[in-house]
KOLLO-160497 format. One record per atom (N, C-alpha, C): x, y, z. Coordinates in steps of 0.1 Angstrom, whole numbers, padded with zeros to 4 digits, always signed. Example, Ala and Ser with C-alpha at 12.3 -4.5 7.8 and 13.67 -1.06 7.14 Angstrom:
<sites>
+0132-0057+0078;+0123-0045+0078;+0132-0033+0078;+0128-0022+0071;+0137-0011+0071;+0129+0000+0079;
</sites>
This chain:
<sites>
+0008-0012+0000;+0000+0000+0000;+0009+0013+0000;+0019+0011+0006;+0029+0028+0010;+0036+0030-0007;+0042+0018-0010;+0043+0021-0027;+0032+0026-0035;+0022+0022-0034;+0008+0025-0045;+0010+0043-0044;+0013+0043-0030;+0006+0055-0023;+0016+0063-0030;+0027+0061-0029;+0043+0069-0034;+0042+0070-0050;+0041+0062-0055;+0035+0060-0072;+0024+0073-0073;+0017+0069-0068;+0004+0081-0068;+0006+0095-0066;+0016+0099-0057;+0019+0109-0058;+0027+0119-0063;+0038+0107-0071;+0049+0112-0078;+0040+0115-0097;+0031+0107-0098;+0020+0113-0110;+0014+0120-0105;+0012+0125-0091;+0003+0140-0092;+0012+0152-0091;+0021+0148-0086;+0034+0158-0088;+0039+0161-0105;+0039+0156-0111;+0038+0151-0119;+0030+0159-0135;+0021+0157-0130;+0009+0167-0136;+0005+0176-0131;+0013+0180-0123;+0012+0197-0115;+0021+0203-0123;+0033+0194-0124;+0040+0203-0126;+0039+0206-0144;+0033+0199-0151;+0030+0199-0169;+0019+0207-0168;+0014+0214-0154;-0002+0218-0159;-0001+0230-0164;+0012+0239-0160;+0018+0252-0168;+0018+0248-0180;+0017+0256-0193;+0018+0260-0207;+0028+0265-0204;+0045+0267-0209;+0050+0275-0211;+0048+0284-0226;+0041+0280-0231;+0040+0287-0246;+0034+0302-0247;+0022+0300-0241;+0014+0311-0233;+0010+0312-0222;+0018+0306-0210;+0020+0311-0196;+0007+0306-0187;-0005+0298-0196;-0015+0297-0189;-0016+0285-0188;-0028+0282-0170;-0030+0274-0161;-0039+0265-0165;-0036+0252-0166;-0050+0243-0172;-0054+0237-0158;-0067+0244-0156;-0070+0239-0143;-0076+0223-0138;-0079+0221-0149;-0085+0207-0147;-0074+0194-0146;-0061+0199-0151;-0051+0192-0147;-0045+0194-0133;-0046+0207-0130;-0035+0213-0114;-0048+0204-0104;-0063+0207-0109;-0069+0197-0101;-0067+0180-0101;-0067+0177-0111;-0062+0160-0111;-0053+0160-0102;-0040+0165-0104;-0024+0164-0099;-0030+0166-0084;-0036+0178-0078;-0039+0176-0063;-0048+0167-0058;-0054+0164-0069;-0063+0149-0060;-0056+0138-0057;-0050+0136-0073;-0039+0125-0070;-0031+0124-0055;-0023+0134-0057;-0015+0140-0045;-0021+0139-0031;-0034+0139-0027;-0040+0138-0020;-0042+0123-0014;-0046+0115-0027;-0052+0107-0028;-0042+0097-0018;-0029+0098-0027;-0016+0092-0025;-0007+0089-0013;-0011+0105-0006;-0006+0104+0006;-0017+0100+0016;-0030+0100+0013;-0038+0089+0023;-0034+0076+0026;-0031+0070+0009;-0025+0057+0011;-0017+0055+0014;-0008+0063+0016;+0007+0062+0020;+0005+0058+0034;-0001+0067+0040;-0003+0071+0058;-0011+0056+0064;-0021+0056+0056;-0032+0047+0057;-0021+0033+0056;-0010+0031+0045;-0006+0018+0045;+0008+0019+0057;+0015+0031+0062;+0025+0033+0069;+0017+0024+0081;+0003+0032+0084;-0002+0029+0104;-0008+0015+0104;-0010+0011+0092;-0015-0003+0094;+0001-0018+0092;+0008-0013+0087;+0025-0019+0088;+0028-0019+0102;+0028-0005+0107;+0029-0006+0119;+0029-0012+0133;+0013-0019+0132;+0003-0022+0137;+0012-0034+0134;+0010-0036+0125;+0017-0057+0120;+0032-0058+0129;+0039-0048+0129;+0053-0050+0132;+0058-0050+0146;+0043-0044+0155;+0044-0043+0169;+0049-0032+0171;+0048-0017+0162;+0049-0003+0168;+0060-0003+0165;+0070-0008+0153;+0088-0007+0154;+0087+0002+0139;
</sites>
């Protein structure tokens, strides 16, 4: 799950950072929103798969 979660975020990073036009300087917002969902999404799983490892490993 902490990989999914890492994967996920490096494509929302990803598409944040392509959501600039450098040609004419404008914001495509429907991508800067994907890229923070993703981003979002990713570090839930991350956290979500870190506390549940945890839990398995006896808190180490």
């Amino acid at each position: 799950m902490e990989k999914n979660g890492l994967f996920l975020c490096s494509i929302g990073f990803l598409i944040i950072l392509f959501s600039m036009k450098p040609g004419n300087m404008q914001l495509d917002v429907y991508s800067l929103t994907t890229g923070v969902a993703l981003v979002a999404l990713g570090g839930w799983l991350f956290f979500k798969g870190k506390k549940k490892s945890e839990q398995q490993n006896g808190g180490k």
